[in-house]
Backbone as a ProteinNet text record, in pm:
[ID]
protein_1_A
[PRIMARY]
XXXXXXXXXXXXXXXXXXXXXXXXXXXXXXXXXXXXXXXXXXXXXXXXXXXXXXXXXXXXXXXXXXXXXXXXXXXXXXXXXXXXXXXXXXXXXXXXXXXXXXXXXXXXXXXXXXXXXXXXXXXXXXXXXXXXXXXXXXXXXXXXXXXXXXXXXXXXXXXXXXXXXXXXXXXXXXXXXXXXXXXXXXXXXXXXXXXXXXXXXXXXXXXXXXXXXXXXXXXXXXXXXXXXXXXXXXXXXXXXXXXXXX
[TERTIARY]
21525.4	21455	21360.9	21224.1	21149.3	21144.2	21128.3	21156.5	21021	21024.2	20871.9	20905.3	20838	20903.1	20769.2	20783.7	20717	20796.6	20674.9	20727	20628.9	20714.6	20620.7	20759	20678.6	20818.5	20696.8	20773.1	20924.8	20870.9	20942	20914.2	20966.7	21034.2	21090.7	21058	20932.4	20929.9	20849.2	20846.3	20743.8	20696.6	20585.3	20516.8	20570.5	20521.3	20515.3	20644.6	20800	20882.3	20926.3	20869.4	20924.7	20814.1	20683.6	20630.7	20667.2	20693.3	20665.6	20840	20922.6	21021.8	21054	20949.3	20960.4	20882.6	20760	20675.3	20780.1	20875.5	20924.1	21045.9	21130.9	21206.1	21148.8	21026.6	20951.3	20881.3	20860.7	20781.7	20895	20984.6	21080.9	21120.7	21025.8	20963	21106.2	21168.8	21275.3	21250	21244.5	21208.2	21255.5	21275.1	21293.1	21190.9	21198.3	21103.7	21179.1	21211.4	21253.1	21198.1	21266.3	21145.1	21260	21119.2	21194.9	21163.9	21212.4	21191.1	21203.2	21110.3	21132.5	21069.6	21138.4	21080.2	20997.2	20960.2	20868.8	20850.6	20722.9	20662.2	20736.2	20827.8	20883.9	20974.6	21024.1	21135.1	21057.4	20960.7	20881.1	20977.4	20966.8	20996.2	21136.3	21256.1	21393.2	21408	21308.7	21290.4	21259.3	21170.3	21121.2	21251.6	21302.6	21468.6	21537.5	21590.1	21696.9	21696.6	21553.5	21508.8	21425	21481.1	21440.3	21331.3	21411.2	21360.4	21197	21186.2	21023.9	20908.1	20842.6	20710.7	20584	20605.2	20490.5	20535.5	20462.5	20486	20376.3	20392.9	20283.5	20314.3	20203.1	20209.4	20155.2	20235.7	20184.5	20174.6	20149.2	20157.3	20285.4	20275.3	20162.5	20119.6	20158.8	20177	20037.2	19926.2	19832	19776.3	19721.2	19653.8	19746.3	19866.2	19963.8	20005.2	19995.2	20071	20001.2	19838.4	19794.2	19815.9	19873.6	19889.2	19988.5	20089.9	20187.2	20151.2	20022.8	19988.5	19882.5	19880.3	19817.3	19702.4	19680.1	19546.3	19491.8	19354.9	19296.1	19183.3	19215.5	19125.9	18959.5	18856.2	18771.2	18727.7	18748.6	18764.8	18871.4	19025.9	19078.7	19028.6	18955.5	18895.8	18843.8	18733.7	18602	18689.6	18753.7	18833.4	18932	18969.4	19044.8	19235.6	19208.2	19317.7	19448.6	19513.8	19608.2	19735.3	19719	19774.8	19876.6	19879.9	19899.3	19906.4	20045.4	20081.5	20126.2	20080.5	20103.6	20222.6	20329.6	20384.6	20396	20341.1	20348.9	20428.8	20535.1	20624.2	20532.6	20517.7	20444.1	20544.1	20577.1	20674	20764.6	20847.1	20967.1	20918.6	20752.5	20760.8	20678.7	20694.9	20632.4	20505.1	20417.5	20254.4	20214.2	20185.2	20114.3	20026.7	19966.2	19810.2	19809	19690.9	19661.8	19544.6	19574.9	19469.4	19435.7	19372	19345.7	19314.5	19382.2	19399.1	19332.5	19337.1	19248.6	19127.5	19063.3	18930.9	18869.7	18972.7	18946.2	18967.3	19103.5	19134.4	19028.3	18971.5	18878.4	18716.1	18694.7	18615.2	18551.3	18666.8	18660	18728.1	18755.2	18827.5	18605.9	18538.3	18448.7	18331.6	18339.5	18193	18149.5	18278.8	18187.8	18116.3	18151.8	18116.1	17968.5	17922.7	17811.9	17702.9	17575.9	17470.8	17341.2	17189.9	17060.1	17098.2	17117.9	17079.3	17185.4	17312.5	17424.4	17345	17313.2	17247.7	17337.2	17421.4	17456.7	17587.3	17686.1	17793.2	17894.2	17935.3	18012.4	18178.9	18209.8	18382.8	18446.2	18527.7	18592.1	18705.8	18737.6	18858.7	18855.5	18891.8	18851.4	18982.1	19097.9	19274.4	19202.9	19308.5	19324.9	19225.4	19288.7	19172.5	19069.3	19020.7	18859	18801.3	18828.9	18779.2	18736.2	18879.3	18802	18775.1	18751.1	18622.5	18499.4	18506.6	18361.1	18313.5	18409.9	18362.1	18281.6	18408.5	18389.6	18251.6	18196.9	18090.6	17960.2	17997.9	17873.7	17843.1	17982.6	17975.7	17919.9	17897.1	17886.5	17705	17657.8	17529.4	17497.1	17577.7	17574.5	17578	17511.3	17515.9	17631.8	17737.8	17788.7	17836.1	17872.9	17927.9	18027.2	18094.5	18217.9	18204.9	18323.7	18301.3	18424.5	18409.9	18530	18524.2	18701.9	18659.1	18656.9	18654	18590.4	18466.4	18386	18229.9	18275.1	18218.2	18231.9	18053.1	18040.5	17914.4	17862.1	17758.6	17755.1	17807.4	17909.1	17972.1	17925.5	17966.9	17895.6	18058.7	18029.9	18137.9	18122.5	18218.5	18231.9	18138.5	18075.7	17971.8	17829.4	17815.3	17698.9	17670.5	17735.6	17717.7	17631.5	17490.2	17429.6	17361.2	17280	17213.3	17143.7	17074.7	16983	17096.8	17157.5	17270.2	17343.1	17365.1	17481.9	17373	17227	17155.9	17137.1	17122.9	17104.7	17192.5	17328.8	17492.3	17567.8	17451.6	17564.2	17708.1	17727.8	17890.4	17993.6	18094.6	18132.1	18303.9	18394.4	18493.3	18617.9	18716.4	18835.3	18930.2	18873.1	19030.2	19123.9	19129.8	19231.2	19343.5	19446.7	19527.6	19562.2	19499.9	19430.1	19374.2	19508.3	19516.3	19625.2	19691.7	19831.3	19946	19995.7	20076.3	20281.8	20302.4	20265.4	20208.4	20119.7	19983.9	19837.7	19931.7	19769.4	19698.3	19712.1	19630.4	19549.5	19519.4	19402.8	19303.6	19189.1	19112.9	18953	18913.7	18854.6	18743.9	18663	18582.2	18489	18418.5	18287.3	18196.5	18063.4	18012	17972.5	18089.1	18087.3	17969.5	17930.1	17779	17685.2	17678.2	17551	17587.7	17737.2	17753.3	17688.6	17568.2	17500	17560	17570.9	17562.7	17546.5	17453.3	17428.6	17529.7	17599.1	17677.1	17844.6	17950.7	18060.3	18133.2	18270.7	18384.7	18504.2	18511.5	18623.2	18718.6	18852.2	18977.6	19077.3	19095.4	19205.2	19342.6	19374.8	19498.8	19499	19643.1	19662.6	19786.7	19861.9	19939.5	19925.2	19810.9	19867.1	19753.5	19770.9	19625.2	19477	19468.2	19347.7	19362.2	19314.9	19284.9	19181.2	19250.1	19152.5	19007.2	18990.2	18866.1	18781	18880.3	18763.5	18766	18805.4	18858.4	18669.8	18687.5	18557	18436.8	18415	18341.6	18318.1	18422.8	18366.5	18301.8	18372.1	18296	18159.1	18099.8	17958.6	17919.3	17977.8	17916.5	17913.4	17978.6	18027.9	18135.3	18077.9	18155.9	18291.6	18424.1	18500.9	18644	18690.2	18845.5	18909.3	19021.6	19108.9	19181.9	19287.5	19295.7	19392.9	19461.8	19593.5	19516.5	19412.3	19379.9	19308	19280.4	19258.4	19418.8	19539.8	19645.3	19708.1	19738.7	19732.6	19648.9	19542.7	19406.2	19485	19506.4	19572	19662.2	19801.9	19911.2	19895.5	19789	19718.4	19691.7	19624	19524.2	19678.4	19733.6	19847.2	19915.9	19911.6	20039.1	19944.5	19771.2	19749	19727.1	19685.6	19679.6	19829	19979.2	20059	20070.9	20020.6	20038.5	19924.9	19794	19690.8	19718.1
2964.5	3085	3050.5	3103.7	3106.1	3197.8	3112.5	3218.4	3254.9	3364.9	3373.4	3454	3455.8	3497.1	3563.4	3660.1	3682	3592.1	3531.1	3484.9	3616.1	3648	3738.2	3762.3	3802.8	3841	3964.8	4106.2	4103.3	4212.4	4222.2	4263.5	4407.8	4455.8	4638.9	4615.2	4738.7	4779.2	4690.1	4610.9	4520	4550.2	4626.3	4635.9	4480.9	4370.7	4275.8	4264.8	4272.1	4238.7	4358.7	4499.2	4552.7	4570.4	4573.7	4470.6	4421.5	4295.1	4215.8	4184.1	4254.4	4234.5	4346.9	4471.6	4579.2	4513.4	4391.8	4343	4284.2	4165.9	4109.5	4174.5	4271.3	4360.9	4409.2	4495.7	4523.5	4443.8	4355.7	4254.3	4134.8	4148	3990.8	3876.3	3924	3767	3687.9	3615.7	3536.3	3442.8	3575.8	3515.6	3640.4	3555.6	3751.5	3688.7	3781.4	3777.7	3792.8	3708.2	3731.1	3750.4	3847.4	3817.3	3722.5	3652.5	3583.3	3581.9	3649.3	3660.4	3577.8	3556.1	3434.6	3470.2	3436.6	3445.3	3400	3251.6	3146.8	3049.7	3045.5	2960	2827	2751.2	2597.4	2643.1	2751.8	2778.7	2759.4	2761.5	2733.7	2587.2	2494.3	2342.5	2402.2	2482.5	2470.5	2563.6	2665.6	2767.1	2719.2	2597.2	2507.4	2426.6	2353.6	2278.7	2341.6	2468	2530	2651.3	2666.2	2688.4	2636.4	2520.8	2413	2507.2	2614	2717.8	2780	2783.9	2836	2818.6	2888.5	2851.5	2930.7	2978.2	3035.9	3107.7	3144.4	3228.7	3315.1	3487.3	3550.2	3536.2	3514.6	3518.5	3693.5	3702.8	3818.6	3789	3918.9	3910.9	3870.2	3755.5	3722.2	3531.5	3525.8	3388.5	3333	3420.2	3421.2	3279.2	3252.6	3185.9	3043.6	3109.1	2970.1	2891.1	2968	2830.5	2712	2726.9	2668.6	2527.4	2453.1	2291.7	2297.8	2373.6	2312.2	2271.9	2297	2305.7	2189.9	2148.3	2052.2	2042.5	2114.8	2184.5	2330.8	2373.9	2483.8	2510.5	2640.8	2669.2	2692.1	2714.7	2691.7	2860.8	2966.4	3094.1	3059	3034.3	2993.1	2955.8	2856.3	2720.8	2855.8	2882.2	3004.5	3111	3152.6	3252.9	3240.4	3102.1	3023.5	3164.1	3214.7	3234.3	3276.6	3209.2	3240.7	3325.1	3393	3484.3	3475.1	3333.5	3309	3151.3	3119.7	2988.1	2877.4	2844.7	2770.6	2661.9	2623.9	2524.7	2467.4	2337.3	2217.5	2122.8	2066.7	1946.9	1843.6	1742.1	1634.2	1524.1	1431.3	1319.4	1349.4	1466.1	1496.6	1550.4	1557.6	1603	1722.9	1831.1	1928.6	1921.6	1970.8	2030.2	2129.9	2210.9	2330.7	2359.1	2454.9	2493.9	2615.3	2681.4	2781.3	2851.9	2980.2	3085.4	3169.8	3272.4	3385.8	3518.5	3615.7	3686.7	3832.9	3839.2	3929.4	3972.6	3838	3868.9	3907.6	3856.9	3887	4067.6	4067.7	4218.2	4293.9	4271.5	4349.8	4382.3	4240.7	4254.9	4299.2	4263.8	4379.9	4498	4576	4670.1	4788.9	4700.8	4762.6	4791.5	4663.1	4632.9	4720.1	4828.3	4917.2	5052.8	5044.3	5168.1	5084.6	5023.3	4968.3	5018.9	5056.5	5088.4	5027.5	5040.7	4959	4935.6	5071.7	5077.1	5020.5	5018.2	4933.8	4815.7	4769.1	4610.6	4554.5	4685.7	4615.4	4658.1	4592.1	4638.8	4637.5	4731.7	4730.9	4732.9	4625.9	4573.5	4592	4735.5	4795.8	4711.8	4589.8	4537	4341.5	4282.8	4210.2	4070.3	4162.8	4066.2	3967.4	3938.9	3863.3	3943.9	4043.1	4094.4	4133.6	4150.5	4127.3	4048.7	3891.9	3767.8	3802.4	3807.2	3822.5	3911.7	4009.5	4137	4091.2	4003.8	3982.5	3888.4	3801.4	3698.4	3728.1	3882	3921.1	3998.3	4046.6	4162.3	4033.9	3885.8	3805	3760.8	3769.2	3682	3804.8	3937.3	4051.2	4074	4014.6	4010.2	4082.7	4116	4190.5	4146.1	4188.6	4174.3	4227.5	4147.9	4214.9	4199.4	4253	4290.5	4323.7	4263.9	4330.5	4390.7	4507.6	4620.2	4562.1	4542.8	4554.2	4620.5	4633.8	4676.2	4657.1	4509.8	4487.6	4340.1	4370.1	4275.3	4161.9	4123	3931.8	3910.5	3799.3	3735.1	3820.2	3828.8	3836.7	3954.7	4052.8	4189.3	4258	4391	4501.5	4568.4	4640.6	4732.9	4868.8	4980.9	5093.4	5197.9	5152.7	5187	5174.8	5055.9	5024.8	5077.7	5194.7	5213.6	5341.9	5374.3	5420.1	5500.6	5603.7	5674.9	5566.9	5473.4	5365.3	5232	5222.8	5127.2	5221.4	5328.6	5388.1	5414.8	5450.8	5450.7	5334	5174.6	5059.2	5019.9	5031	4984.8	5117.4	5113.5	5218.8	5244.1	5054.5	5076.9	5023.3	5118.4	5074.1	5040.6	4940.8	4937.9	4931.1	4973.6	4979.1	4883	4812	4723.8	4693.3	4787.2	4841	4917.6	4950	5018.2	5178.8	5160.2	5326.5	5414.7	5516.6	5616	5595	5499.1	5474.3	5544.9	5605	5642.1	5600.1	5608	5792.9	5856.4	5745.3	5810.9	5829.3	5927.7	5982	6035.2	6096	6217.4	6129.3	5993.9	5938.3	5852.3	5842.2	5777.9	5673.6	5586.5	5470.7	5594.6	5534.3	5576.4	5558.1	5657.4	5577	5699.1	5730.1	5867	5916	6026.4	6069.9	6177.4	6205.1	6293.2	6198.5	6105.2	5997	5983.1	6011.5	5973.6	6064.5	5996	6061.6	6017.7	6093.8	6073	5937.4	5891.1	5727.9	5657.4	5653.9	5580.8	5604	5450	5433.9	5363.2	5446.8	5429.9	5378.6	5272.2	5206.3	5184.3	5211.5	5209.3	5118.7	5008.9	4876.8	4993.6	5058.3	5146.3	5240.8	5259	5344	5444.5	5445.8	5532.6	5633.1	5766.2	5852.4	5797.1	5864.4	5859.7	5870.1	5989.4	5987.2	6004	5929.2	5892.7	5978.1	6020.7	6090.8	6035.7	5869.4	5812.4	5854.9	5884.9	5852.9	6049.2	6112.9	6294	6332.9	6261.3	6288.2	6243.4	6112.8	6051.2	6205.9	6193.2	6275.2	6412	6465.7	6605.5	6591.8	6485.7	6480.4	6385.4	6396.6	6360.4	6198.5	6117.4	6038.4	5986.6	5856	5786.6	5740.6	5764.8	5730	5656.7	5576.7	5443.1	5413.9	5399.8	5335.6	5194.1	5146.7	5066	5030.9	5102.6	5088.2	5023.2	5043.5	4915	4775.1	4768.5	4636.4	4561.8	4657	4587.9	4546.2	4610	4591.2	4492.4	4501.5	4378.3	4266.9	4224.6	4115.3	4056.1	4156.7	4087.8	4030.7	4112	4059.1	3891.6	3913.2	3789.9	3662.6	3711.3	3606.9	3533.3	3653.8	3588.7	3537.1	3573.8	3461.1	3333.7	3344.2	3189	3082.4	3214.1	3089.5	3042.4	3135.5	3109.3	2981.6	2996.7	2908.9	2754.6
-11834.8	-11881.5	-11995.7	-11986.8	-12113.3	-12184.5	-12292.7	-12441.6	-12503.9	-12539.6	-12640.1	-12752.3	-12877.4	-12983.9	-13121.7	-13167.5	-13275.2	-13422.8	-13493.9	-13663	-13731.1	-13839.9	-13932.6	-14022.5	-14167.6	-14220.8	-14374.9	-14335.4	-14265.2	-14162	-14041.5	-13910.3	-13872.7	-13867.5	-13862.6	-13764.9	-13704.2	-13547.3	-13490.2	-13397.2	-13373.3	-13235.8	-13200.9	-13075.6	-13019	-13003.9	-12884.3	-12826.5	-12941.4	-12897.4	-12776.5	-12788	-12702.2	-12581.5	-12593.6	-12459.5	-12417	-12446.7	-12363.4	-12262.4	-12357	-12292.4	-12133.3	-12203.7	-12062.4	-11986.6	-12027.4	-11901.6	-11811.5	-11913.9	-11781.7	-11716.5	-11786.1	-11683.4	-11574.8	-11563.6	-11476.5	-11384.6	-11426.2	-11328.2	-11264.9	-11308.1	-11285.1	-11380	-11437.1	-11540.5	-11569	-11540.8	-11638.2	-11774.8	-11830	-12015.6	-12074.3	-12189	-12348.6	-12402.9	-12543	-12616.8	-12746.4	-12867.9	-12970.1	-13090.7	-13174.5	-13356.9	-13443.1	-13457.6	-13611.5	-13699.8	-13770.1	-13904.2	-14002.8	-14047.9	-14153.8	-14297.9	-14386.6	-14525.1	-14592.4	-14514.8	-14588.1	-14423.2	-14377.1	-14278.6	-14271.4	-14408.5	-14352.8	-14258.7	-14255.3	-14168.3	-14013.6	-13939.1	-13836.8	-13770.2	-13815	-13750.3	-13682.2	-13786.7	-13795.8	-13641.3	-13608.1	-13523.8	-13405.4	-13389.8	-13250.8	-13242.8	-13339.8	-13286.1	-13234.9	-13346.1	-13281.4	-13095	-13065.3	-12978.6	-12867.8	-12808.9	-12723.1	-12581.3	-12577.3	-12445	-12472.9	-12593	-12631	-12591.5	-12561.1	-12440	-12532.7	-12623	-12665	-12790.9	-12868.3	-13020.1	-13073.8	-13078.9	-13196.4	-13316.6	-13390.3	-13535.2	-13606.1	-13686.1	-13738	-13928.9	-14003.5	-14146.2	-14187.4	-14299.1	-14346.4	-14340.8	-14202.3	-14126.2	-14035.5	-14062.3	-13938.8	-14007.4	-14183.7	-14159.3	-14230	-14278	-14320.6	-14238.6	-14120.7	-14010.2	-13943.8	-13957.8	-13972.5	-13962.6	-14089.2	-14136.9	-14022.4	-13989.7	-13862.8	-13721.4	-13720.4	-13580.7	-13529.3	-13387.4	-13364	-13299.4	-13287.8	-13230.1	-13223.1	-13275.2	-13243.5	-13137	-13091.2	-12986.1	-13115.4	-13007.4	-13081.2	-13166.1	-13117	-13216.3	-13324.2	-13277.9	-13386.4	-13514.2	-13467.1	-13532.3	-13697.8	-13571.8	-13658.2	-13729.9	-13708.6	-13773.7	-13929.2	-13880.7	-13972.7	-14006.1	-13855.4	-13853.2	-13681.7	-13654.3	-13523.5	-13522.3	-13412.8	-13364.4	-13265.8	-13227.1	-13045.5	-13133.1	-13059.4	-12997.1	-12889.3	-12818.6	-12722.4	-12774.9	-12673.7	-12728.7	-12608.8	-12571.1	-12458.7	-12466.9	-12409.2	-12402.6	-12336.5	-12424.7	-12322.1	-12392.5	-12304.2	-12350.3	-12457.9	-12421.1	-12538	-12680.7	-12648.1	-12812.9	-12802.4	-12938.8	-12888.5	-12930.1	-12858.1	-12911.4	-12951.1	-13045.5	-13058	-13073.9	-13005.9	-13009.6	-13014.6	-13157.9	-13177.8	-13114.4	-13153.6	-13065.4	-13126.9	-13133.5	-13169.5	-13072	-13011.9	-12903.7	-12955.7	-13130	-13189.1	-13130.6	-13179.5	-13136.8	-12999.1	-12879.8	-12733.3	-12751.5	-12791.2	-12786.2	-12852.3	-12924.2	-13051.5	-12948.7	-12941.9	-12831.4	-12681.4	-12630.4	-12499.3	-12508.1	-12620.7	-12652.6	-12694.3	-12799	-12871.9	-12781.9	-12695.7	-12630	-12530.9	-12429.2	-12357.9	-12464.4	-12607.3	-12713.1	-12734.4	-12753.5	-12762.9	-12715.7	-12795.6	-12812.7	-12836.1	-12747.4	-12780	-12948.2	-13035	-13110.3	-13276.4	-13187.2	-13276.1	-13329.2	-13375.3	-13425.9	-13575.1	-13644.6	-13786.7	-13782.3	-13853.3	-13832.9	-13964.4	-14041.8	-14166.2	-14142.3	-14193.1	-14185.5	-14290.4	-14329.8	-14407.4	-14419.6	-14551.3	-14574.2	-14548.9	-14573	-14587.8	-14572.6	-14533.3	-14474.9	-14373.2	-14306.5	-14201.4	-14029.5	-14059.9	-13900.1	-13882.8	-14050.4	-14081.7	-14046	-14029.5	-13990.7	-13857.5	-13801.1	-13654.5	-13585.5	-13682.2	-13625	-13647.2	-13789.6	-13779.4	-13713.7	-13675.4	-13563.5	-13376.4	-13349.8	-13248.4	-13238.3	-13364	-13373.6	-13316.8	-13419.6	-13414.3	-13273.5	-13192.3	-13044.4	-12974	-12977.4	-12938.8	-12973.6	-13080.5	-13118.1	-13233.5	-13312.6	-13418.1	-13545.5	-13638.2	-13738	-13820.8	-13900.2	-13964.6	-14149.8	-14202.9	-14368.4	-14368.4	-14414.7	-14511.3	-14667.9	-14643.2	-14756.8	-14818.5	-14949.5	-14992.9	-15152	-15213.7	-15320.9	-15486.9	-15435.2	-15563.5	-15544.7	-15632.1	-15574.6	-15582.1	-15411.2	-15429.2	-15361.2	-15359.8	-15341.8	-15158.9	-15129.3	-14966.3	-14905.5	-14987.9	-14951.2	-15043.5	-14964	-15048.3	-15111	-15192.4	-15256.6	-15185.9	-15188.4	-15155.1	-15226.5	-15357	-15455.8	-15377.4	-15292.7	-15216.4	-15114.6	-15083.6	-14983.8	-14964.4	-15001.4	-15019.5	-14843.7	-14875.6	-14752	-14632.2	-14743.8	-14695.9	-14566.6	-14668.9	-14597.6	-14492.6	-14469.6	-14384.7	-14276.2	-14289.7	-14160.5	-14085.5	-14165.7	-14134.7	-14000.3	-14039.6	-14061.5	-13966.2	-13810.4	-13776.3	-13650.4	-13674.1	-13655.7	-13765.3	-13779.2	-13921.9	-13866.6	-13859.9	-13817.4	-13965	-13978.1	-14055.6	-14019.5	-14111.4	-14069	-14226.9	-14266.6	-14433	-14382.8	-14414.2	-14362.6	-14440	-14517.8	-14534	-14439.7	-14417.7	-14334.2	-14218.8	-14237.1	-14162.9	-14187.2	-14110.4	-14112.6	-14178.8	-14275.9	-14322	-14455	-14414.5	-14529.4	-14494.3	-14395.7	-14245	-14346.3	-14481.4	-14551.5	-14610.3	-14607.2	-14636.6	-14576.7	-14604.5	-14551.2	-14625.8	-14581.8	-14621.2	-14699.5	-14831.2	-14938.3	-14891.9	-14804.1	-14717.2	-14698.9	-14743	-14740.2	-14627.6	-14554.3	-14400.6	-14419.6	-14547.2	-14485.7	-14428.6	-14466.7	-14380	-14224.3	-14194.6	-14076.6	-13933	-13831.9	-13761.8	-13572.3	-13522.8	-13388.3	-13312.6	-13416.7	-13397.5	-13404.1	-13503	-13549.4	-13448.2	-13428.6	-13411.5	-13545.8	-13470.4	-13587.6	-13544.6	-13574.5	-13506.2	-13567.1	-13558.1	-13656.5	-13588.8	-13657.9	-13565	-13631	-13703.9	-13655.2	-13573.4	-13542.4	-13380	-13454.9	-13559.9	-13607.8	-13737.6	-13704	-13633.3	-13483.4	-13397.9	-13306.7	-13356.8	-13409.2	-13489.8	-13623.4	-13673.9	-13798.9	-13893	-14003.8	-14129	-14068	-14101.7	-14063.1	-13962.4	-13812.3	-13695.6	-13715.9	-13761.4	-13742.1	-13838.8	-13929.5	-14034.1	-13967.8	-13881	-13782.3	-13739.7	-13604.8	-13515.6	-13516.7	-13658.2	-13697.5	-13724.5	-13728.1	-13792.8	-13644.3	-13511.6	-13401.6	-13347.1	-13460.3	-13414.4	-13301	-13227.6	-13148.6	-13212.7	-13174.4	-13273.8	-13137.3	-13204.5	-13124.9	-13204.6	-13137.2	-13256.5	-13167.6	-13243.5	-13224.4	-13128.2	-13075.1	-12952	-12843.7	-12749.7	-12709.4	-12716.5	-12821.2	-12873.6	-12860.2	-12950	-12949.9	-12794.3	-12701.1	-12609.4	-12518.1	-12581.6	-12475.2	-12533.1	-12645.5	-12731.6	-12698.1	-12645.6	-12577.2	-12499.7	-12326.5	-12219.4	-12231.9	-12341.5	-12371.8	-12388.6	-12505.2	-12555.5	-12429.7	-12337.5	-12187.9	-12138.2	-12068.9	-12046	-12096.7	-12179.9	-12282.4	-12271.5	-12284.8	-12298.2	-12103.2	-12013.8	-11891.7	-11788	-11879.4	-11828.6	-11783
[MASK]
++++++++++++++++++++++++++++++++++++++++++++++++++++++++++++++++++++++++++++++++++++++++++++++++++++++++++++++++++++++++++++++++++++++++++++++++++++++++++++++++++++++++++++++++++++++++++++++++++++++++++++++++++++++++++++++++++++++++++++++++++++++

């Protein structure tokens, strides 16, 4: 039987583990899916010994870009992102191999691209963690220009202060990837001036809890295109099984 397993610490409800385990009840699959929780990434090596059966691993917070030095190869988004999501683990002559991935950016990507517009050309990336990277990676492979907002000034980003009439007509897909407005602190939402927001413009929210979001609710009253993020997460898993299946 193959094993596949989330590392993240610390883990509560974890979407993949209960995916992927109804995938393979439903489908046949002979594999589980376990979380491991770990406190500190050295624990990784002790997790591949004591689990000889392992065929693959998600990484979640706050492991995406520490695990890194353990690994023996990156795919080439990986690479660009400078952070993985998705692990491959290959037995070749008794020893193991790992190779990283990033399943983000697939999910992010074919999740945004049928919302796409002549007129989308700029794109503002609310937050600046780990799934900022590879939004903004996915926006560039997509043809877009993009910025990150964050809030306090660094070189090349704008602040939440900058974000002026001029810039919000420029800049009109703006995606959230802060966790402001998650549930259960639906009653808030990203510092971003929704009077500028026009018909033109999409709003994309990588959270999915509540459904709609303070964010995309203020969007849409002013005629905005507005998503959130439940299938991106979903395109992601897709992506992860094929990668460890290829």
């Amino acid at each position: 039987m193959n094993k596949f397993g989330l590392i993240g610490y610390p883990l509560g409800h974890s979407f993949s583990k209960n995916f992927f385990n109804q995938k393979f009840q439903s489908e046949n699959i002979d594999a589980e899916y376990v979380n491991f929780e770990i406190p500190t990434i050295n624990e990784l090596p002790n997790i591949l010994l004591s689990n000889p059966d392992l065929a693959g691993l998600n990484v979640t917070i706050p492991y995406k870009e520490q695990v890194i030095p353990y690994l023996d190869e990156l795919d080439a988004d990986a690479k660009a992102i400078g952070a993985v999501n998705v692990i491959k683990i290959r037995k070749q002559k008794g020893k193991l191999k790992l190779i990283g991935y990033n399943s983000d950016i697939i999910g992010f990507t074919d999740s945004i691209e049928p919302l796409l517009e002549v007129h989308h050309k700029k794109a503002l990336i609310l937050g600046t963690g780990g799934a900022s990277k590879a939004v903004y990676h996915g926006l560039k492979k997509l043809g877009l220009e993009a910025k990150f907002v964050s809030r306090k000034p660094h070189e090349g980003m704008f602040t939440y202060e900058d974000l002026t009439p001029e810039v919000m007509n420029e800049y009109k897909v703006i995606v959230n990837c802060t966790p402001v407005g998650m549930y259960p602190r639906a009653n808030e939402y990203p510092n971003i001036p929704y009077e500028c927001i026009t018909p033109q413009h999409l709003l994309y929210d990588l959270l999915y809890n509540p459904d709609t979001t303070l964010f995309m609710k203020k969007g849409a009253d002013k005629g905005a295109v507005t998503k959130n993020g439940l299938e991106m997460l979903l395109l992601q898993a897709f992506a992860a099984w094929d990668i460890w299946n290829e």
